[in-house]
C-alpha positions in Angstrom: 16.2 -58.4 25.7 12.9 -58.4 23.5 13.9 -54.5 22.5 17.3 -55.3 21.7 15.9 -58.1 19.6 13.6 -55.5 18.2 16.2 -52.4 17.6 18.6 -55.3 15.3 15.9 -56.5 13.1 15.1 -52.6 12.6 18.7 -52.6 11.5 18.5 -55.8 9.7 15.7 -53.9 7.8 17.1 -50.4 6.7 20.2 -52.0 5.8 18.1 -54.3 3.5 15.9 -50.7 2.7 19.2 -49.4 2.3 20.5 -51.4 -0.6 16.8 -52.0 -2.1 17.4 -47.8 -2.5 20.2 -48.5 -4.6 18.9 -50.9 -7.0 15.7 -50.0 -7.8 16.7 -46.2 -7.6 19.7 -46.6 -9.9 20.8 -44.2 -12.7 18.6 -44.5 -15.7 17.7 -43.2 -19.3 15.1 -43.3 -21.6 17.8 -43.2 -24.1 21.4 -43.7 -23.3 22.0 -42.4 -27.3 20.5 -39.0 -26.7 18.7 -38.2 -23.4 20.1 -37.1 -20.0 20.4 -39.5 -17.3 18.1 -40.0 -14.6 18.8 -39.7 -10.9 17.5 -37.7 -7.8 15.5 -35.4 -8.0 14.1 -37.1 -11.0 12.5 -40.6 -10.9 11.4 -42.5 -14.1 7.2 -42.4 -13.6 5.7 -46.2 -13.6 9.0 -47.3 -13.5 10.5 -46.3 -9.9 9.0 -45.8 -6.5 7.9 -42.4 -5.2 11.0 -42.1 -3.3 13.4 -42.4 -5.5 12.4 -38.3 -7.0 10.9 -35.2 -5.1 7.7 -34.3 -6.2 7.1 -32.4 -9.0 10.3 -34.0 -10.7 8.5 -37.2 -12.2 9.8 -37.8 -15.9 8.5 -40.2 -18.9 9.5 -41.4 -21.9 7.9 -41.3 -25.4 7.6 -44.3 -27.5 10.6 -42.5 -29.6 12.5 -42.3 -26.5 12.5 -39.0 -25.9 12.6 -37.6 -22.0 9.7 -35.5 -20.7 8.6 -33.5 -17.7 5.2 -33.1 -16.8 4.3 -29.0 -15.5 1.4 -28.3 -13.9 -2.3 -28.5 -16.0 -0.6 -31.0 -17.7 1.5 -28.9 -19.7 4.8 -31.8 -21.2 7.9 -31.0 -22.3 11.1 -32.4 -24.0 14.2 -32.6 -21.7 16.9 -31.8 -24.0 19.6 -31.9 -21.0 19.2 -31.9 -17.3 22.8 -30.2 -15.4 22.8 -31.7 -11.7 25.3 -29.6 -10.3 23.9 -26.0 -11.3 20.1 -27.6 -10.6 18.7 -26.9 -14.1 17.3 -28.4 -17.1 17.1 -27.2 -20.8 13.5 -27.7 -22.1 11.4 -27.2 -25.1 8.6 -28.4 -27.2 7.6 -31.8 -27.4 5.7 -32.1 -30.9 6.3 -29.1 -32.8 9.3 -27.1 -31.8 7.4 -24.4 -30.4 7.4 -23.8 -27.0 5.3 -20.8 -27.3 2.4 -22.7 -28.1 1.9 -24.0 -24.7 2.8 -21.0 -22.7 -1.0 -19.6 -22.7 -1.5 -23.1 -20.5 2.0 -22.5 -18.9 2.3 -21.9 -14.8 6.0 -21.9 -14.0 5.2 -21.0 -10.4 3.2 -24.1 -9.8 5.8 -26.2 -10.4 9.3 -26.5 -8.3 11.2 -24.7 -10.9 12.0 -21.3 -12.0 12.7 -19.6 -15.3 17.1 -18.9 -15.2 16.7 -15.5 -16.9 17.0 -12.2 -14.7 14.1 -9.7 -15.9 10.9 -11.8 -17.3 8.3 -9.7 -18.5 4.9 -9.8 -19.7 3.6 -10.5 -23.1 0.5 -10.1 -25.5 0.5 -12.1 -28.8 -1.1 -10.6 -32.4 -2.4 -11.7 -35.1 -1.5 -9.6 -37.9 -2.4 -9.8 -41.9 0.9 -7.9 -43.1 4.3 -9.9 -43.0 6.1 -6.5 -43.2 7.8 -5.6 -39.4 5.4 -2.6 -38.9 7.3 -1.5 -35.6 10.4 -2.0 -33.2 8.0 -2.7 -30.1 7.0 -6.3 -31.9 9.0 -8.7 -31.6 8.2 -11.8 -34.8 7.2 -15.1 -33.6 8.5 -17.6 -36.4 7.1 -20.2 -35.0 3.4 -19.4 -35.0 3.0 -17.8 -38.4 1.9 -19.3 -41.4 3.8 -19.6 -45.0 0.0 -19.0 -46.3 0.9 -15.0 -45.6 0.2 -14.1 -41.7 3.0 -13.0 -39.2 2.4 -13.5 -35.3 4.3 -10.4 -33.3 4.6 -10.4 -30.0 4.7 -6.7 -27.8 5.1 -6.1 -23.7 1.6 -6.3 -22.2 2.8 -3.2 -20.3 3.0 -1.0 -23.0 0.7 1.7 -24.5 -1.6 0.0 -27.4 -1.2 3.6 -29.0 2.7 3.1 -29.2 2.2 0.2 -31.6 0.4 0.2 -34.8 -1.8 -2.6 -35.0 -4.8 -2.0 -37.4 -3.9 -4.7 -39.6 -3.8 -7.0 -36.1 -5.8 -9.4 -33.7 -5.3 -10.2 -30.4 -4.2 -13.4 -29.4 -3.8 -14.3 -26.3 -0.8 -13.3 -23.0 1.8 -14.8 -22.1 3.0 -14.0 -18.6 6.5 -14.0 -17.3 8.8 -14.9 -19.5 12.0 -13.6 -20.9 12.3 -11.7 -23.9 14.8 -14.0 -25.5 12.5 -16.5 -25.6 11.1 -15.2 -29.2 14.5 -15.8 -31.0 14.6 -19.0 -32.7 18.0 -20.1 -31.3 17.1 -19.8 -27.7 17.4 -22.6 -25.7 14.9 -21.9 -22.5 16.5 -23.1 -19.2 14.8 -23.7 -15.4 16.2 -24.1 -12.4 15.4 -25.7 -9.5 15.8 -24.8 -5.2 14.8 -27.1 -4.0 16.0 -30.2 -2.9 19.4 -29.3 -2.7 21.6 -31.7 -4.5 24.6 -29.4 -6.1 26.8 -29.6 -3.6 26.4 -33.5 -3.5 27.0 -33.8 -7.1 30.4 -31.5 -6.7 31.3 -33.8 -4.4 31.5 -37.0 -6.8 28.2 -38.6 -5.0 24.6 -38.8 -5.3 21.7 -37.2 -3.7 18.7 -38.8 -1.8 16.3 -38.2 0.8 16.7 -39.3 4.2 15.0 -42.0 6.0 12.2 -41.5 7.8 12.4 -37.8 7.6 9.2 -35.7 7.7 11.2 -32.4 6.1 12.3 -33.9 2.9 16.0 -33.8 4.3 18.5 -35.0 1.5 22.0 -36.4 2.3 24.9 -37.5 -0.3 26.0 -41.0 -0.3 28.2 -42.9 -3.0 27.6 -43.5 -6.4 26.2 -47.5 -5.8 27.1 -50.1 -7.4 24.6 -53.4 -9.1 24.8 -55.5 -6.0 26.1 -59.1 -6.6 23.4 -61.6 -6.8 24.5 -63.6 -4.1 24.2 -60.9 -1.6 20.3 -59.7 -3.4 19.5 -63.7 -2.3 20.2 -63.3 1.0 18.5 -59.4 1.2 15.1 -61.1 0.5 16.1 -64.1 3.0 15.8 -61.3 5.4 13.4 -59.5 4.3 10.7 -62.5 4.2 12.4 -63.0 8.1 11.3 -59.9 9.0 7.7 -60.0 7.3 5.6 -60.9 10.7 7.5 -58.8 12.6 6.8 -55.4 10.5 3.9 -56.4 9.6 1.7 -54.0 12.0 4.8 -51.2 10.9 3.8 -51.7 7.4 -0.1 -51.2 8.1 0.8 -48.1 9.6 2.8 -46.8 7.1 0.1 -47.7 4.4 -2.4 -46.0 6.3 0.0 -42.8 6.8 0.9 -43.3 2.6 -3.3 -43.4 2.3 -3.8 -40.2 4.2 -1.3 -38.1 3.0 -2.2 -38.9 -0.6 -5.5 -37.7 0.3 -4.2 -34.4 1.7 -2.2 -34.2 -1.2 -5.3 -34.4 -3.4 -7.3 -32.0 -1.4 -4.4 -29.5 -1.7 -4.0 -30.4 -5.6 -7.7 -29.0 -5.8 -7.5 -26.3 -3.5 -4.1 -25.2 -6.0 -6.3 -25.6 -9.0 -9.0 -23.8 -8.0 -7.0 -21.0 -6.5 -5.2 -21.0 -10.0 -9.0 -20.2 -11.7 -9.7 -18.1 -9.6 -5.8 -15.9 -10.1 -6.4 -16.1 -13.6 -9.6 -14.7 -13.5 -8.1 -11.4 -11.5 -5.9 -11.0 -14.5 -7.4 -7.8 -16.6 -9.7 -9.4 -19.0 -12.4 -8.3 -22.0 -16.0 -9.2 -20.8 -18.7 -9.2 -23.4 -22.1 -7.5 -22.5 -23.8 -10.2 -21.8 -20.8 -11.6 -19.5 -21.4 -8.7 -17.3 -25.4 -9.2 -17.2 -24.0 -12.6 -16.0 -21.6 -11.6 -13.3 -23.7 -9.0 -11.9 -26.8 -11.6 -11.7 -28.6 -9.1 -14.1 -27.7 -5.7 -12.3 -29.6 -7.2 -9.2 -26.9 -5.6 -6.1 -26.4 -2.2 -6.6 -23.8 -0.7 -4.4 -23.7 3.2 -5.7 -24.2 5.9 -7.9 -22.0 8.5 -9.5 -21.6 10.9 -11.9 -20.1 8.6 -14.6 -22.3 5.5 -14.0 -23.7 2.7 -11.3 -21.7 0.6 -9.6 -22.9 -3.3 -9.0 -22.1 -5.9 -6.7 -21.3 -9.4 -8.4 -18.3 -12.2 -9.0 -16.5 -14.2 -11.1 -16.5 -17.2 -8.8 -17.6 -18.2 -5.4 -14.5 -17.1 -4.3 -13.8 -13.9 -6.1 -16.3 -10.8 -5.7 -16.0 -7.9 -8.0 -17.6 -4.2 -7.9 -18.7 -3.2 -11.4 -19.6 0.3 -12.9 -21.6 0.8 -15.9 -20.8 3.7 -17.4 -23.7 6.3 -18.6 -24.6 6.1 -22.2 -26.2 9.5 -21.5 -22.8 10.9 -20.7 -20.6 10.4 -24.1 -18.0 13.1 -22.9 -17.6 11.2 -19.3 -18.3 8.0 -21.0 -15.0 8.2 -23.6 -12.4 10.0 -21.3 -13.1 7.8 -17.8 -13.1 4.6 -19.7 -9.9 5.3 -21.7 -8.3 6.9 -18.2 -9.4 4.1 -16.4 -7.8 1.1 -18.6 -5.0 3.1 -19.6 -3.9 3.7 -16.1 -4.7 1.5 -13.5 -5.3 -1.7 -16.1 -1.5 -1.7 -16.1 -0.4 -1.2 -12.6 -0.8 -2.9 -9.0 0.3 -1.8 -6.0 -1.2 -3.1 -2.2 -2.8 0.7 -2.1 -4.2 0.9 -5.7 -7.3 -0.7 -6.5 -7.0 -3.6 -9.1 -9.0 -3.3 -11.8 -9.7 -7.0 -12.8 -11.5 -6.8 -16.4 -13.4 -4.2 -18.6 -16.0 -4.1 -21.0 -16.9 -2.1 -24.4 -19.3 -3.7 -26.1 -20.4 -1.2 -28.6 -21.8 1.9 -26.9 -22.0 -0.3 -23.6 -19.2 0.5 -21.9 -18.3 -1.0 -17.9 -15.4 -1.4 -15.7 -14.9 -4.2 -13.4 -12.9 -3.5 -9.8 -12.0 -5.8 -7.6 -14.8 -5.9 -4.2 -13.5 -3.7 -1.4 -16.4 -4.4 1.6 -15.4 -1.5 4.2 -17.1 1.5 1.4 -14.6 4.4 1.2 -12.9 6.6 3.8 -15.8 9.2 3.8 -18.3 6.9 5.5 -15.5 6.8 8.4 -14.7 10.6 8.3 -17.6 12.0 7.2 -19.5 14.7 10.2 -22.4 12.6 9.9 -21.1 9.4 9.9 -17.9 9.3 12.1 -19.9 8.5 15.5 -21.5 5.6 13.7 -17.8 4.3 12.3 -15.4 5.8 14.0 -11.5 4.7 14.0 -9.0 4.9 16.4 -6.5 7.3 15.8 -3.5 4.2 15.0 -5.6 3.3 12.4 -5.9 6.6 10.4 -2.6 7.2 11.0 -2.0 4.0 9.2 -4.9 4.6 6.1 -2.7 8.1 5.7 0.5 6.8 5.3 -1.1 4.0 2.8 -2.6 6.8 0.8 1.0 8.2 0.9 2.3 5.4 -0.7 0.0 4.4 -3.2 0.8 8.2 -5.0 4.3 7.7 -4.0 4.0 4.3 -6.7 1.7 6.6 -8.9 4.5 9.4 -9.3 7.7 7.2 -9.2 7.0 3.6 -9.0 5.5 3.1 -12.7 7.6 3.5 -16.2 5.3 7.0 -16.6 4.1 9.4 -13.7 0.5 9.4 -13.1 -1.1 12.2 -12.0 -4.6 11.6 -10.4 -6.4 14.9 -9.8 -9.1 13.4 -8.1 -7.8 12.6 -4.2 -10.2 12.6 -1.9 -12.0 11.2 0.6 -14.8 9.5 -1.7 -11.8 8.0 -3.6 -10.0 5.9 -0.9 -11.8 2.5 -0.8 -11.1 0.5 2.3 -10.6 -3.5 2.2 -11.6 -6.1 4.7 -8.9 -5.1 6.7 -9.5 -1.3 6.4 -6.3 -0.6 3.8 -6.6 2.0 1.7 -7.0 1.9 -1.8 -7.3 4.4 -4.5 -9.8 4.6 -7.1 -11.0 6.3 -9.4 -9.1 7.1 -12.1 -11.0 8.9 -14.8 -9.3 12.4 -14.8 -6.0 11.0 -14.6 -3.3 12.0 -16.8 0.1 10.3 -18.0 3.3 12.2 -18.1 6.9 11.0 -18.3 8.7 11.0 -15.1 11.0 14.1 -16.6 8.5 16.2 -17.2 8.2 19.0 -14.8 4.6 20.5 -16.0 1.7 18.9 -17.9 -0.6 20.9 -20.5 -4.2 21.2 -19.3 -7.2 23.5 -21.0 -10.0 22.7 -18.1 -9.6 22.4 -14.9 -10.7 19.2 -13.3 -11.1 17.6 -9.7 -13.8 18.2 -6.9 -14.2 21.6 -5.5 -12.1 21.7 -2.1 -9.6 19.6 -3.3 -8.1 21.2 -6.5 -5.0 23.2 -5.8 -5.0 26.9 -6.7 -2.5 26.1 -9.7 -5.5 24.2 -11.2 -7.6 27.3 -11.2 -5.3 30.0 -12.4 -1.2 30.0 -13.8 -0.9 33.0 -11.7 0.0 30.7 -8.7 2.1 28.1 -10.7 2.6 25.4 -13.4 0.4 22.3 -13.0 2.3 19.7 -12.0 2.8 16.1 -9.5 2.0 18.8 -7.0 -1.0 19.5 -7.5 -2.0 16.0 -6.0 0.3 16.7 -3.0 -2.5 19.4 -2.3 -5.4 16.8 -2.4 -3.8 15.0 0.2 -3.0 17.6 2.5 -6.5 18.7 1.8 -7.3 15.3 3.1 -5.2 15.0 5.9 -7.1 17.7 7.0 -10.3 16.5 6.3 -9.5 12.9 8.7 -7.7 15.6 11.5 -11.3 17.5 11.2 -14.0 14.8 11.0 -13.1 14.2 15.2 -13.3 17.6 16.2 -15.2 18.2 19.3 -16.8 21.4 18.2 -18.3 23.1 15.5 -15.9 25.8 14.1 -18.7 27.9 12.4 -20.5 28.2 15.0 -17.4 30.4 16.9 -17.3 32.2 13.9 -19.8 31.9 11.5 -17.7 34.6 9.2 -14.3 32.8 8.9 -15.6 29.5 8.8 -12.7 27.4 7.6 -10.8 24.4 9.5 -7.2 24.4 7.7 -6.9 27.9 8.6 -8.6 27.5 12.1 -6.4 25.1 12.6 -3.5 26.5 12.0 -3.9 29.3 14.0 -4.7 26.9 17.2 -1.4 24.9 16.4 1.0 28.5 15.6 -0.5 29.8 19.1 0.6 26.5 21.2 -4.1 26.4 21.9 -5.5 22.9 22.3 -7.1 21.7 18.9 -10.1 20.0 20.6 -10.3 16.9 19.0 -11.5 13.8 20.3 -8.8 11.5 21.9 -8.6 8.9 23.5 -5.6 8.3 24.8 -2.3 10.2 25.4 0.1 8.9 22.1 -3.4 10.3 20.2 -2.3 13.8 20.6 0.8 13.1 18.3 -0.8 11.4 15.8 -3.4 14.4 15.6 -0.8 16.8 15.8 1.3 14.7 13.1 -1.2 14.4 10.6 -2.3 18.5 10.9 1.2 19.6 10.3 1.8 17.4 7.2 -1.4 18.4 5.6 -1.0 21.9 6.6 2.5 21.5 4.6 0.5 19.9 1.6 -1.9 22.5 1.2 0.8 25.3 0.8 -0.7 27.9 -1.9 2.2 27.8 -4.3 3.5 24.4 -5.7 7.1 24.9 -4.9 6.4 25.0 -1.3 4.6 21.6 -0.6 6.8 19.0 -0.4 7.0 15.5 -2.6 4.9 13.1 -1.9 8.2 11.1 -1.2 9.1 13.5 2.0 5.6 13.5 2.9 5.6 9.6 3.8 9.2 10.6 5.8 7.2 12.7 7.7 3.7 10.5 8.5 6.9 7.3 9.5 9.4 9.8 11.6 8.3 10.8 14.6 5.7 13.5 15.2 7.6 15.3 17.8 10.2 16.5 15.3 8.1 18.3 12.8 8.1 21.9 12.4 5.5 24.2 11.6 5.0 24.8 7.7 4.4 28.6 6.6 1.2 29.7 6.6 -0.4 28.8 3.8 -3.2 31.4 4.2 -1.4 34.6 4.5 -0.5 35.4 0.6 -4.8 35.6 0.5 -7.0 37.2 2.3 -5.8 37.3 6.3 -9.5 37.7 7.2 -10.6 35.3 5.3 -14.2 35.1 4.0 -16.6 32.1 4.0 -15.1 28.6 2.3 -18.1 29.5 0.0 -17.2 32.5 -0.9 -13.3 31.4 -1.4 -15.0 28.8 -4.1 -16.6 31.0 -5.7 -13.5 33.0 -6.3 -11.9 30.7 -7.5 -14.5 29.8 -10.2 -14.2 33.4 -11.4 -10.2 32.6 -12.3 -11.2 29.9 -14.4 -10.9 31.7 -17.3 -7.5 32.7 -16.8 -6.4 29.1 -17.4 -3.7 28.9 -20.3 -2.4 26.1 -22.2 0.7 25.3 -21.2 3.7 24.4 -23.4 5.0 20.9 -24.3 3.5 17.6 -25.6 1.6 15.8 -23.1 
């Protein structure tokens, strides 16, 4: 009896919740002249209850009466119209009619809503002293210039600085994801929102609300209520101080649950906001001198040296750790070309298999570029002769770091707006993350080429010696092209395959001492290639990963395949794959010495011609 008692004063009380819902969550304005109505999702801050809105969706008014929305680092503005039934709202700026103003302090994704438009891009903002339209990539931003004679032009972050002529012009500051439209003065900006779900009520003729006691922030559709009649409110709060002792210890409980997940809330505000300092700071960014002095705690952790420069341990935050390289002032040739290949290439990509490159600096004749920190050193330390007993990995795994590899020049040929041809693959340049996925780096003798063009123009050869296809040497084996990283990668294919052999091939033959074609010739006579495995599925793998780089290191270009077919063949299976030409047999069949093959090679460097064509 005492339950049933129990289970109808419960009733008694959501009924009474019930219509309390209604009336103090009722449709309101801050202006029924000229503002939009307010209903769920939206709830009237100070003025209604948490559960009458969803969070995120808290509105205000001015003391004009004009409706505002609060975005994340406090970031308000005007609600011109909000549509219920498509889940959007038509915003702009509050004080001065300029949304652009706020954008710099603008995070869209850290609020519930999402900009309508289809293709948002990236944006940098200049400063520039003539008022004459200087080019077609800038876009004028009325709103920010001044009548006193400057014009503010906006240009995609993504492309080429030399495309746009901006000597009369100072940066500003970026603006990130945003549609282009936004820069025409008649645009009327519009989010939308996916959460809750509320059209379909609205379609319906009803209203939209949040279930009780639902953990999920469930919504349901009920009918548009009604002012309930006095007489009825009277007897609601009859009830209601009825009820008082009863759900008294219900009401602690709910205070203490309100208490605790405010806190939690908190803690996860902070952990947002710091997570949002420490995103911005990956975003590629100009670092004085004296800022890198700073983040390297004055040069103290140095984790290399190369032939450009030192590279230095340090961070931006406690969170985010960066690798930086100072380039040599004693190297003014290396010096100029790396740092321009290096910000011009990977400053404007990302891709999971591509290191990031987080900020730069040039600082007068100080020159440095700041990578993000990659713990696990490069692939050499794990392939390396020397080194591979000390950090060896399993066969699954190097499978894996190839086909990575594989992607990451995949993007470089065909995944960016121009080709980019590295010219430097190798093991040294494959940096491995905490999780031992590959990365490339390195991009200081890279070169840019549209995706149409076939060939590129080059007057030196560059790359490291046992990695530079022939092509590279001498236009007697073929044009310079995408190819000629194909040939890296086969190169180091072979070099993973041949870091686990179980014997030393020179010392079989000290006078044809050279794994691909050793290799080769085991695999085209059906011999055992006497590499350490360690279980059964190894032998594929092994096998796998010879054959593709045996097909990558075909001498003449138009043999290899794209780096496109050579992913295909590290995902298919390995059983499938048939043996590639050999790549050896327009040289020498009795081949000398790798040494000896380098140094003939050197001797065709002269023969390298310009090629043809604007690069």
């Amino acid at each position: 009896m005492a339950i049933c008692f129990f289970q109808f004063l419960l009733l008694v009380f959501f009924t009474g919740f019930g219509a309390g819902y209604q009336d103090e969550c009722m449709e309101t304005w801050c202006s029924q002249d000229h503002g939009p109505a307010i209903r769920f999702p939206f709830r009237l801050k100070d003025h209604q209850p948490d559960h009458c809105g969803y969070p995120g969706f808290d509105l205000s008014c001015t003391q004009s009466n004009h409706t505002v929305l609060e975005l994340p680092l406090s970031v308000k503005v005007l609600v011109q119209e909000i549509d219920y039934k498509s889940q959007s709202i038509h915003i702009d700026d509050l004080y001065h009619g300029c949304l652009l103003r706020q954008f710099p302090n603008l995070t869209i994704s850290a609020s519930p809503f999402q900009i309508q438009e289809k293709y948002i891009l990236n944006f940098t903002l200049f400063n520039c002293s003539s008022t004459k339209r200087i080019s077609v990539y800038l876009f004028p931003v009325i709103c920010l210039s001044s009548p006193a004679g400057y014009q503010v032009y906006a240009t995609s972050s993504s492309r080429f600085i030399s495309d746009v002529p901006l000597m009369s012009c100072t940066k500003m500051y970026k603006i990130s994801s945003v549609p282009y439209q936004i820069f025409y003065k008649e645009y009327d900006l519009q989010l939308n929102w996916s959460k809750p779900i509320c059209g379909h009520c609205e379609a319906q003729g009803k209203y939209c609300r949040l279930k009780n006691n639902n953990t999920q922030d469930e919504t349901e559709c009920f009918d548009i209520p009604k002012q309930p009649h006095t007489g009825a409110w009277k007897k609601l709060k009859a009830a209601g101080l009825i009820l008082g002792v009863s759900l008294l210890a219900l009401l602690v409980i709910a205070l203490y649950r309100v208490h605790r997940s405010k806190k939690l809330k908190k803690e996860d505000e902070v952990k947002i906001e710091n997570f949002l300092e420490d995103y911005k700071a990956l975003k590629p960014s100009r670092y004085s001198y004296a800022d890198i002095k700073k983040i390297t705690n004055q040069f103290k952790d140095k984790l290399g040296q190369g032939g450009y420069g030192t590279v230095f341990k340090g961070k931006l935050s406690n969170e985010v750790h960066v690798a930086v390289k100072v380039l040599d002032n004693n190297n003014f040739k290396g010096n100029g070309e790396e740092f321009i290949n290096e910000v011009g290439t990977i400053g404007r990509i990302h891709h999971v298999n591509v290191v990031r490159l987080v900020g730069y600096c040039a600082d007068g004749f100080r020159r440095a570029l700041v990578y993000e920190f990659l713990p696990n050193d490069s692939l050499e330390k794990f392939i390396s002769s020397e080194n591979h007993k000390n950090h060896s990995l399993r066969w699954e795994k190097l499978q894996d770091i190839a086909l990575g590899i594989a992607k990451g020049i995949e993007y470089l040929h065909q995944g960016c707006d121009q080709r980019i041809l590295h010219f430097d693959i190798k093991p040294h340049n494959i940096l491995l993350d905490q999780n031992l996925n590959p990365k490339i780096a390195d991009f200081g003798l890279a070169k840019l080429c549209s995706k149409e063009q076939s060939v590129v123009s080059m007057t030196t050869a560059r790359g490291t010696m046992g990695y530079i296809a022939p092509e590279v040497f001498s236009r007697n084996f073929g044009n310079v092209s995408y190819k000629a990283d194909i040939y890296s990668f086969g190169m180091l294919l072979l070099e993973m395959v041949g870091g686990k052999k179980n014997i030393d091939v020179r010392a079989q033959n000290t006078s044809q001492a050279y794994f691909p074609e050793w290799v080769y010739n085991r695999l085209n006579q059906g011999e055992e290639l006497e590499i350490q495995i360690e279980e059964e599925e190894d032998t594929i793998i092994v096998k796998k990963l010879t054959i593709v780089g045996l097909w990558c290191i075909q001498w003449y270009p138009i043999d290899r395949p794209s780096i496109k077919n050579a992913v295909q063949m590290l995902e298919g299976d390995g059983d499938t794959l048939t043996m590639p030409p050999n790549p050896f047999a327009s040289t020498n069949p009795t081949r000398t010495n790798a040494t000896k093959h380098g140094r003939a090679l050197n001797s065709e460097l002269a023969a390298i011609s310009e090629l043809e064509g604007e690069f």
